[in-house]
C-alpha positions, 0 to 999 in steps of 0.5 A: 500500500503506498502512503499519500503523498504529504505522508511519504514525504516526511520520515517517522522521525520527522512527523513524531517530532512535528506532532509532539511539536504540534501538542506542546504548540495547542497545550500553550496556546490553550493554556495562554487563553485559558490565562488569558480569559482569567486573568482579564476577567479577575483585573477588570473585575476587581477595578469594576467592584472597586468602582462600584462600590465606592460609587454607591458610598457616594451616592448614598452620602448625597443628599439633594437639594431641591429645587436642583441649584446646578453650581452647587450640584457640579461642585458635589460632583467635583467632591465626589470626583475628587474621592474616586478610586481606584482611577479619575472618574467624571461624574454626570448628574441628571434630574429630569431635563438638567444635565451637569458634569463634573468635567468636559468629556460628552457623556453622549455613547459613553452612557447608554440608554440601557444604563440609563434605564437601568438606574433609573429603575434599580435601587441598587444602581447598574453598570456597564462596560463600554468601548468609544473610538477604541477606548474602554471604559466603565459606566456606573449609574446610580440612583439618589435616594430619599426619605419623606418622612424622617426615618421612613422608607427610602425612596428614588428623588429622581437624581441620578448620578453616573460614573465614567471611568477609562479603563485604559490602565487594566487594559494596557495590564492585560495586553502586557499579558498576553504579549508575555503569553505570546512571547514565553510560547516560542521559548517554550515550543523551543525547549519541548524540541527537546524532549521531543527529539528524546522521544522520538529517539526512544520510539524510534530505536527499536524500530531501527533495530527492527529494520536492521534485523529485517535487512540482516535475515534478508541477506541470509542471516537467518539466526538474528534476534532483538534484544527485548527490553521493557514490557511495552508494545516494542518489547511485543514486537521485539519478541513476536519478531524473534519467535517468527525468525526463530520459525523462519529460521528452522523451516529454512534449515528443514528445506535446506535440509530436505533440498541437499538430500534430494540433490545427493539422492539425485546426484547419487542415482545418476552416478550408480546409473552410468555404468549399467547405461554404458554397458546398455549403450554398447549393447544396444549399438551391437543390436543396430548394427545386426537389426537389418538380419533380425526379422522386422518386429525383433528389429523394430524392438532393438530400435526402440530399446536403443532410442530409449536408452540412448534418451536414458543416458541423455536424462542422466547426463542432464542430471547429473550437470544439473547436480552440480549447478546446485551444489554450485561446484560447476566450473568454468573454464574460458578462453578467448574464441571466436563467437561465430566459429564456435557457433559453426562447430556446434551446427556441423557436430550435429549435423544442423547446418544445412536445416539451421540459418545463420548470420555470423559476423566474423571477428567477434572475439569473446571470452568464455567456456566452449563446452558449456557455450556449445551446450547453450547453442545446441540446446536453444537450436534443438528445442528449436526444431524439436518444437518449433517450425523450420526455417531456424535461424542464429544470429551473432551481434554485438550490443551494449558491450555484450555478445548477443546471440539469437535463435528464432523459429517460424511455428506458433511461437510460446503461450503467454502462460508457459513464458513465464515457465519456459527456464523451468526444470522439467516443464513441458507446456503441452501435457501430451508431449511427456514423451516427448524426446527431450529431457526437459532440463535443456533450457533450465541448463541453458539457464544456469550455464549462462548464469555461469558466465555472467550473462542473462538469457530471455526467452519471447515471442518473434514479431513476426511469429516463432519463438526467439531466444536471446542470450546475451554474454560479457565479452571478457567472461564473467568478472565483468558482471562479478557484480550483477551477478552477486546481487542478481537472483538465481545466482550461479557460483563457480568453483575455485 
């Protein structure tokens, strides 16, 4: 499954310090305005209780005089001005349609209708908190009160007093809250880096550890382990990955195991098989040569044993060389040749170049076993006619520093399902075709002695119809692809 394209882009590492990065940066934000809103609400309440109450004192301390003579109401105003806390107040009074004020500020969006209602209506006064041209300010309206009768119930005299008092102080106090909050959030994002960093490192160890162990089994070390540590979910890993190695590991030995008892068994029959098929190989060549004096169904007999041995040898000779590609013991021995000329040698030897195309360049010098090279072509050109429809043809070129050699038929060409299967041991892509005369480990040797050199061969179909196989092979032997063939799969090894 691929990861999204913003995901892929950043490492484990990177995105677990981002997120821790991430929670530190909303915990202070929250915290600040958490802060933030307490801290404005316990300032402006505190300056606003202050006010309150020690406006209310006044107003209950005056006593009006009426009808109201406004120069002496301004200078109880002034007086009651002069006793403002905790800051300046302008005092406002107003009795019916007289207005006076203790200082030249307009009152006018300052002191609103609601607070003028509301303080006309409760005893107990009402306040407000207002902002005029981006200033904050705090309003108190309370009512004057008065007794009729001495000693009886206080009642509203129809004066009204009102407090305006800025609240650029509390606000200026607040700001510098917040510019605190805002300026200790960058130190503080700075110094959970830190731990961030640690954290992720804790995390992300035994992820390392785990794919260094993944990487160290994929390269063959079967017996890697983790070292468990803790009881956390990493330490569950760690040992569910060492209990599947552990699992791993003896089912591989059990192949391994089962695989070399196969090859020696293998390996051990064909050995016991070549001297009784010696001894029938010359047995039966004496029966060809008398077959024309036996009578017709007596010789047609002797041909079949004879073709039939002959077959045997050939199956025990396959297996025999397939044996030692497993035990990795084939050798190689190279020299310098010409590619055409061996090509040649391979035809006339059996007799193919009458019924087999070719197209060889002269000059073309490569390095590589002639036994095993004679092997490839023989193979690649007898399938070619066993299973595919003349005219076959083998052509020699030089391509990307490589010795290519083609050999192409003209029948129906290979099924897009048996391709795949074409190098395998022993495959045969019709059923019908099991006695077929060939041994079914041609192409699989083809394969591996290719391999051997350092080459690469590959099997598909013609454009223009037929099979076509292409081997492709260093010129100067396998050291020049030592590399590739090292990491490449099916690797082939020689012997010393």
């Amino acid at each position: 499954m691929k990861l999204p394209a913003a995901t892929a882009a950043f490492g484990v590492r990177t995105r677990l310090v981002l997120a821790f990065l991430l929670v530190a940066a909303v915990s202070a934000v929250t915290t600040a305005a958490l802060t933030y809103r307490e801290a404005r609400n316990a300032v402006l309440e505190r300056a606003q209780d202050t006010a309150v109450a020690s406006f209310r004192e006044e107003a209950e301390r005056f006593v009006p005089r009426l009808p109201l003579d406004r120069e002496a109401v301004r200078w109880e105003l002034y007086d009651i001005a002069a006793r403002s806390k905790p800051h300046p107040w302008i005092v406002f009074a107003e009795y019916a349609s007289v207005r006076v004020s203790s200082g030249d500020r307009p009152a006018s969006g300052v002191l609103t209708a609601e607070l003028r209602r509301s303080a006309r209506t409760s005893p107990r006064g009402a306040f407000q908190r207002v902002v005029k041209d981006g200033d904050a300010y705090l309003t108190i309206g309370m009512p004057v009160m008065t007794r009729v009768v001495a000693g009886g119930p206080a009642v509203p005299s129809g004066l009204v007093l009102y407090a305006v008092m800025s609240l650029v102080n509390e606000e200026t106090d607040i700001d510098a809250l917040v510019t605190a909050a805002r300026d200790g959030a960058l130190p503080g994002l700075a110094a959970a880096l830190v731990p961030a960093l640690l954290a992720a490192r804790s995390v992300l160890r035994p992820v390392r550890e785990l794919r260094r162990a993944a990487h160290s089994m994929g390269g063959g070390r079967l017996d890697t382990r983790i070292a468990v540590r803790g009881r956390d979910e990493m330490a569950d890993l760690a040992r569910t990955f060492n209990a599947s190695a552990a699992r791993l590991e003896h089912s591989v030995r059990e192949l391994r195991d089962a695989g070399t008892r196969a090859r020696r068994f293998a390996s051990d029959v064909s050995h016991e098989l070549r001297t009784p098929l010696a001894g029938m190989l010359a047995v039966t060549d004496v029966l060809d040569e008398d077959a024309e004096r036996l009578d017709p169904d007596t010789a047609r007999a002797v041909r079949l044993i004879s073709a039939e041995t002959g077959k045997l040898a050939l199956l025990v000779e396959d297996l025999m060389e397939m044996s030692r590609f497993d035990a990795r013991v084939a050798e190689l021995n190279t020299d310098e040749v010409d590619a055409a000329e061996a090509v040649r040698r391979t035809l006339s030897g059996r007799r193919w170049h009458e019924r087999v195309g070719t197209e060889l360049p002269d000059g073309i010098r490569v390095r590589l076993d002639t036994r095993r090279f004679d092997v490839i072509v023989a193979n690649l050109v007898g399938n070619a006619l066993r299973h595919g429809a003349e005219p076959v043809t083998v052509r020699l070129s030089r391509r990307a520093g490589v010795l290519a050699v083609e050999v192409r038929d003209h029948g129906a060409g290979i099924a897009d399902t048996v391709l795949p299967h074409v190098f395998d041991r022993f495959y045969k892509a019709d059923a019908a075709r099991s006695r077929s005369p060939g041994s079914g480990l041609g192409l699989a040797i083809v394969q591996e002695n290719v391999r051997l050199h350092g080459g690469t061969v590959d099997a598909r179909n013609a454009p223009g119809g037929g099979a076509l196989f292409t081997v492709e092979l260093p010129f100067d032997g396998p050291a020049s692809r030592e590399e590739g063939s090292r990491s490449g799969p099916g690797r082939t090894e020689c012997a010393p």
